[in-house]
Residue frames as qw, qx, qy, qz and C-alpha x, y, z in Angstrom:
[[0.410, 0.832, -0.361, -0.100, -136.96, 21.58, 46.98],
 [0.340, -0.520, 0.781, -0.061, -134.41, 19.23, 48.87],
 [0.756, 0.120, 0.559, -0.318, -136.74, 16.31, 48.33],
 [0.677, 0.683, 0.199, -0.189, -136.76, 16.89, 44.53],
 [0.321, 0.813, -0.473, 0.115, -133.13, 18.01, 43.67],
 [0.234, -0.564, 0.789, -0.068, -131.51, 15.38, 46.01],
 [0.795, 0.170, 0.561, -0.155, -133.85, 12.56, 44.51],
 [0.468, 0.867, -0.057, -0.158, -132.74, 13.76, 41.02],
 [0.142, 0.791, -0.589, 0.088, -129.18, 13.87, 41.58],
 [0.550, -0.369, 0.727, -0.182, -128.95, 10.59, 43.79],
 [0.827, 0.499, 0.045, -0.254, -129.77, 9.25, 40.43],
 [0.465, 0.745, -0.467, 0.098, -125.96, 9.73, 39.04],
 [0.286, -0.575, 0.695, -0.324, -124.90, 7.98, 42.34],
 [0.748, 0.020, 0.649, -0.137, -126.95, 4.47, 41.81],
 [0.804, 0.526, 0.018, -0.278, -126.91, 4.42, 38.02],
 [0.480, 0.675, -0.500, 0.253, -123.15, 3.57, 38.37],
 [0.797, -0.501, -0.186, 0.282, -120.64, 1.55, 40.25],
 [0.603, 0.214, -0.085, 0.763, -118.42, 3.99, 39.67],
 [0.143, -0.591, -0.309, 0.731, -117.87, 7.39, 41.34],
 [0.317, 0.789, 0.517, 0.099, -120.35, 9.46, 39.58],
 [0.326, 0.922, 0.195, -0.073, -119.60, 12.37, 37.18],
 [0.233, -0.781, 0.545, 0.198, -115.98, 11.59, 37.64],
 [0.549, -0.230, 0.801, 0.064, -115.60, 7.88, 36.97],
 [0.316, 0.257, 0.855, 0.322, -118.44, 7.53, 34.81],
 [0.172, 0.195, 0.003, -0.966, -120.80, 10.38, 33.08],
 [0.463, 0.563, 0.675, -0.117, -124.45, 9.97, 32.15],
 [0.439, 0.562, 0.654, 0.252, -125.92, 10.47, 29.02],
 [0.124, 0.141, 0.140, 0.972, -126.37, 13.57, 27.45],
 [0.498, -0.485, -0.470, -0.543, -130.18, 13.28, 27.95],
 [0.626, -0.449, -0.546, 0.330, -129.84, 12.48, 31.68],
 [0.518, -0.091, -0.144, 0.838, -127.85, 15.18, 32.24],
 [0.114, -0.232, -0.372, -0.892, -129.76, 17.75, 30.66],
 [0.513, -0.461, -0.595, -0.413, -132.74, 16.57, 32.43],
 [0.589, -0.438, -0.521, 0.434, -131.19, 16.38, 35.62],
 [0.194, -0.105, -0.201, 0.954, -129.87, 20.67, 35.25],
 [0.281, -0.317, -0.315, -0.849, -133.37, 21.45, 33.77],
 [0.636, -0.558, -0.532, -0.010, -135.29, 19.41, 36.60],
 [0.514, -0.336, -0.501, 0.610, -132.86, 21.35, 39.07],
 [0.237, 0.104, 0.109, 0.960, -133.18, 24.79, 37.53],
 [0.222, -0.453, -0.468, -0.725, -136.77, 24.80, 37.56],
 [0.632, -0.585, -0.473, 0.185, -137.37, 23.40, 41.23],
 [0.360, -0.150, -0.100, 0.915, -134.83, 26.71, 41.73],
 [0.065, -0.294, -0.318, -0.899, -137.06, 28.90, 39.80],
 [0.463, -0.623, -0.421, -0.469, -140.03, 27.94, 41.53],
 [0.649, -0.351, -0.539, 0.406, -138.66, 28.02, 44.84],
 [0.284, -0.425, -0.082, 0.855, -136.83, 31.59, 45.10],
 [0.022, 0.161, 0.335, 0.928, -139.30, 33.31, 42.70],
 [0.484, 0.131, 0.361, -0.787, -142.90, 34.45, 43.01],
 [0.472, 0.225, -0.766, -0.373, -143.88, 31.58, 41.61],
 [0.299, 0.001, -0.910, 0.288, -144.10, 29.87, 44.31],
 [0.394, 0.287, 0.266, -0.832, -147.21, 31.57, 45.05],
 [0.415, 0.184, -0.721, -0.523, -148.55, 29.76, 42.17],
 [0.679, -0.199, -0.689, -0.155, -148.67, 26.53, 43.84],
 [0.709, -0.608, -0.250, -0.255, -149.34, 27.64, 47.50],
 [0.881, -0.048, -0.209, 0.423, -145.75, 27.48, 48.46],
 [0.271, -0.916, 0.051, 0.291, -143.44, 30.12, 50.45],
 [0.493, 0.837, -0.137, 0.193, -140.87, 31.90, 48.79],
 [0.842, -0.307, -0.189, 0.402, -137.24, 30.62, 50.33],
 [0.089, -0.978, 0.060, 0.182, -134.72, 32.93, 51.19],
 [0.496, 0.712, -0.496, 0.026, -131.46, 33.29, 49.34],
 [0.661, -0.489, 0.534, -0.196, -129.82, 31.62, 52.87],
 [0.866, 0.110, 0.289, -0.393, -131.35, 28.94, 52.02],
 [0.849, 0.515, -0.098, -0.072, -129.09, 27.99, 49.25],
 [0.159, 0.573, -0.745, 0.302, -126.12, 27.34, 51.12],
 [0.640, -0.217, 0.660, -0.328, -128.09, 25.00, 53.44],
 [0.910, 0.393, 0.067, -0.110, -129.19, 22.94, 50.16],
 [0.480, 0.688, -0.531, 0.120, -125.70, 22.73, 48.77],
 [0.273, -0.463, 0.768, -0.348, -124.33, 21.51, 52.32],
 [0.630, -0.111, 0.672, -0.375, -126.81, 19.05, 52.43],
 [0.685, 0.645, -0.224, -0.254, -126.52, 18.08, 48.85],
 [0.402, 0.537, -0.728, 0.142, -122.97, 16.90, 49.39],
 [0.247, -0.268, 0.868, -0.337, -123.41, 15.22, 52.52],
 [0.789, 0.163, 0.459, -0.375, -126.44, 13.11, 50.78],
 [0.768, 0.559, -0.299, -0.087, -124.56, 12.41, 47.80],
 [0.061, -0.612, 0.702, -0.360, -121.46, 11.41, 50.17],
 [0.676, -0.050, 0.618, -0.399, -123.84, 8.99, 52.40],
 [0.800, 0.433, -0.077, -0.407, -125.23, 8.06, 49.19],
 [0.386, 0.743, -0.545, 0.047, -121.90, 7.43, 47.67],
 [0.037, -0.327, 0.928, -0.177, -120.44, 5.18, 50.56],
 [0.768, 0.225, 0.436, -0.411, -123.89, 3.17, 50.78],
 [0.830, 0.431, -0.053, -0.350, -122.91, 2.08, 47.79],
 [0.334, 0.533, -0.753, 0.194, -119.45, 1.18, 48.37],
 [0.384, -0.284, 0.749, -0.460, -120.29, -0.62, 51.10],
 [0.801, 0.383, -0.044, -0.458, -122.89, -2.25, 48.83],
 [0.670, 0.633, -0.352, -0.164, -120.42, -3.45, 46.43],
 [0.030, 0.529, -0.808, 0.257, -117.87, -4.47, 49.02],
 [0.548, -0.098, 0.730, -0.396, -120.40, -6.78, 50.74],
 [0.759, 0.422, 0.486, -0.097, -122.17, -8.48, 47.37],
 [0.379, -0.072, 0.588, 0.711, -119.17, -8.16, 44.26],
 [0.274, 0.371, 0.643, 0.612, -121.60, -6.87, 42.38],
 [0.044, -0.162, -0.088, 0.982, -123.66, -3.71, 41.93],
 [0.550, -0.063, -0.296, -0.778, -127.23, -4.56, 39.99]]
């Protein structure tokens, strides 16, 4: 679930030199894609779904560790790129 939702999101963080969802907003289509790509990797995670595809059912917990570790990879993310920008003026 991490794998999928922080690859997703780390999207808004490179597609900009600015400070994502503040500075600069994606698309309307991005967006959308990005809450429906997150909602479902939820759904299949904490429902019986996950039985579906062979996968254990997470506990609620679980969703405070993702969040935590959400921010601190979008953070990391976030100065990686500043650091980027600072060392080469330019961002693409």
């Amino acid at each position: 679930m991490f794998g999928v939702i922080s690859q997703t999101m780390v999207i808004h963080t490179i597609r900009t030199p600015k400070l994502p969802f503040i500075g600069d907003r994606a698309s309307v289509q991005l967006t959308l894609s990005t809450l429906a790509i997150i909602v479902v990797t939820l759904l299949i995670g904490f429902t019986g779904i996950s039985g579906l595809f062979s996968l254990p059912t997470m506990p609620v917990s679980y969703l405070l560790w993702l969040a935590i570790l959400m921010i601190v990879y979008m953070v990391f993310a976030q100065i990686m790129k500043v650091v980027y920008i600072k060392r080469h003026k330019d961002w693409y």
